[in-house]
Each structure stands twice: as structure tokens, then as C-alpha cells.
C-alpha positions as CSV (number, residue, x, y, z in Angstrom):
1,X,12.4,17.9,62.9
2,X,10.9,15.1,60.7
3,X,14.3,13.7,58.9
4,X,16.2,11.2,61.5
5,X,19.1,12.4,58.8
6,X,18.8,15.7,59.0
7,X,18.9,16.0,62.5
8,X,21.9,13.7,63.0
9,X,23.5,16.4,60.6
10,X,22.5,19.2,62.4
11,X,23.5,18.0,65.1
12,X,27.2,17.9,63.8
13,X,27.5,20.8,62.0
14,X,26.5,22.3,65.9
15,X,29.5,20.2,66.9
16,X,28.1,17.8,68.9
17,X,28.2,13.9,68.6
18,X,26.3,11.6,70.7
19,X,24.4,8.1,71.1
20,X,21.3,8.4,68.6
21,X,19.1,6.6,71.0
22,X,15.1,7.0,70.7
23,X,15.2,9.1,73.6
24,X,17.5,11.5,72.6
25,X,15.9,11.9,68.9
26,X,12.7,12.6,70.8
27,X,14.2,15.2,72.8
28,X,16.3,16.6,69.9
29,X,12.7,17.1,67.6
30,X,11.3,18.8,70.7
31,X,14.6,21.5,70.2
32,X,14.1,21.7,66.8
33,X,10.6,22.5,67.0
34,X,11.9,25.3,69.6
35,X,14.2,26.7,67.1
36,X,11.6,26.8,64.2
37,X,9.0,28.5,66.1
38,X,12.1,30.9,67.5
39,X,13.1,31.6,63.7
40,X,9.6,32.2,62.5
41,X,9.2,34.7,65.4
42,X,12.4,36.1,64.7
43,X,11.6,36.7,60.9
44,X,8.1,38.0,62.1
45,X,10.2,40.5,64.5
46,X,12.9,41.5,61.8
47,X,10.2,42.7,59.6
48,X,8.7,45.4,62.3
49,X,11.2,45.2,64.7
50,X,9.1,48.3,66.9
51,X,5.4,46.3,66.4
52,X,7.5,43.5,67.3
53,X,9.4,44.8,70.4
54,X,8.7,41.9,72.8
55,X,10.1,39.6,70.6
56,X,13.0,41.4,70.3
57,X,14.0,41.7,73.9
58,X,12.9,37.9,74.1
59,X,15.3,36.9,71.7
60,X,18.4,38.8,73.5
61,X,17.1,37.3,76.8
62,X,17.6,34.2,74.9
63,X,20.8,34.4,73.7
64,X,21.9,35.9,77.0
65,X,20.9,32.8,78.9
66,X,22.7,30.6,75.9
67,X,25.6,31.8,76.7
68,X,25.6,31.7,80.8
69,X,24.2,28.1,79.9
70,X,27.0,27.3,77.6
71,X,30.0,28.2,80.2
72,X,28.6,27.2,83.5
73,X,27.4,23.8,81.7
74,X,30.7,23.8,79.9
75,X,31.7,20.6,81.0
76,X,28.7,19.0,80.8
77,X,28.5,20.1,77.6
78,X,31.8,18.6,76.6
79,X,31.9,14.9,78.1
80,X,27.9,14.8,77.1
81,X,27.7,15.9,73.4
82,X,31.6,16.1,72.5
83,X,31.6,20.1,72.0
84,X,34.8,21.4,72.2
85,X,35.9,24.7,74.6
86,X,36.8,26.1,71.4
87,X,33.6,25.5,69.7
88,X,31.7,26.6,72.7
89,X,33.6,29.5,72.8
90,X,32.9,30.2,69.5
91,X,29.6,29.9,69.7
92,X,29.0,32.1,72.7
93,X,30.8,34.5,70.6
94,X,28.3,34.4,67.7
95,X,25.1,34.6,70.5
96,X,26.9,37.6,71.7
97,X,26.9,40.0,68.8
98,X,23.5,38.2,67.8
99,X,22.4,39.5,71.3
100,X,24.0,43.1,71.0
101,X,22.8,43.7,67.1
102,X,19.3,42.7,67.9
103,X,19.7,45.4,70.9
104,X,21.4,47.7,69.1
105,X,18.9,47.9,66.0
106,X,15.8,47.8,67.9
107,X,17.3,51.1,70.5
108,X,18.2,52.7,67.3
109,X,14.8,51.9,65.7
110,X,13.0,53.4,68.7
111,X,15.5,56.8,68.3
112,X,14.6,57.3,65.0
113,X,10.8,56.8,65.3
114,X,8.8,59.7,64.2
């Protein structure tokens, strides 16, 4: 969020490449502050995955949308930030079993609760 290098390789290591205007390392601080406060939730809902149940279902929402966002922006996505099909792909792939575990573990959690 803070290092200008950091987020230039984060940005790769995502698979995209782009113009590093001022704009668009404004915008890309404002995801990264997203995805901190997402992670810290996330590691808040992991611990007590039943206290934290809202969460849960929030975070499989989330990756849920990724994914419809991913294909029906595919293009976009492509000639805008330089992701491959096959990253994107790939990546909806990962959101996908991230979406179904989360799911998965919390109906299981609730089945087993005493």
C-alpha cells in the first residue's frame, strides 16, 4: 500500500502490466487497502469460523463475483492490464475452490456444533 515498489511487483506477480501513472497508483493503494482489511477479516473469520459466519459467506460472495467479473470483463481485462485468458482462467480457478472450501468448512463446522 505504501511501497510504489512493492505494488508495481504485486502487480506482476498478479499478471498484469500497465502505465504506472499517479492515477492508477492511487487507485491501486485504494485495492490494496481492500485486500488488507479483506485478509485481516479473513484471518479474524478462520480463527472462529461459526462466531464469524457473516464473514464467511461475505468472503464466498466475494470470490463468486471475482470470478463473474473476471470472464464477463475478460477482455477488458486483457487489452487493459495485459492478463492473459490463461492467467485469468487460472485464477478464476483458484477463487473457485477458495469459494467452495470456505463453504464447505463453515457447513461442516455448523454440522458438527454441539
Amino acid at each position: 500500500m505504501f511501497v510504489p515498489e512493492f505494488q508495481v511487483w504485486c502487480a506482476h506477480a498478479y499478471g498484469a502490466d500497465f502505465q504506472w501513472a499517479l492515477r492508477e497508483r492511487y487507485l491501486v493503494r485504494i485495492m490494496g487497502s481492500f485486500v488488507f482489511v479483506i485478509g485481516t477479516l479473513s484471518c479474524l473469520a478462520a480463527r472462529s469460523p461459526l462466531k464469524s459466519e457473516i464473514v464467511v459467506w461475505a468472503l464466498v460472495e466475494f470470490f463468486i463475483l471475482r470470478n463473474i467479473h473476471r470472464h464477463y470483463y475478460g477482455a477488458e481485462l486483457q487489452s487493459g492490464f495485459g492478463v492473459s485468458s490463461q492467467v485469468n482462467n487460472l485464477t478464476s480457478v483458484l477463487f473457485s475452490l477458495l469459494a467452495l472450501v470456505l463453504a464447505l468448512t463453515l457447513v461442516r463446522a455448523k454440522s458438527q456444533k454441539p
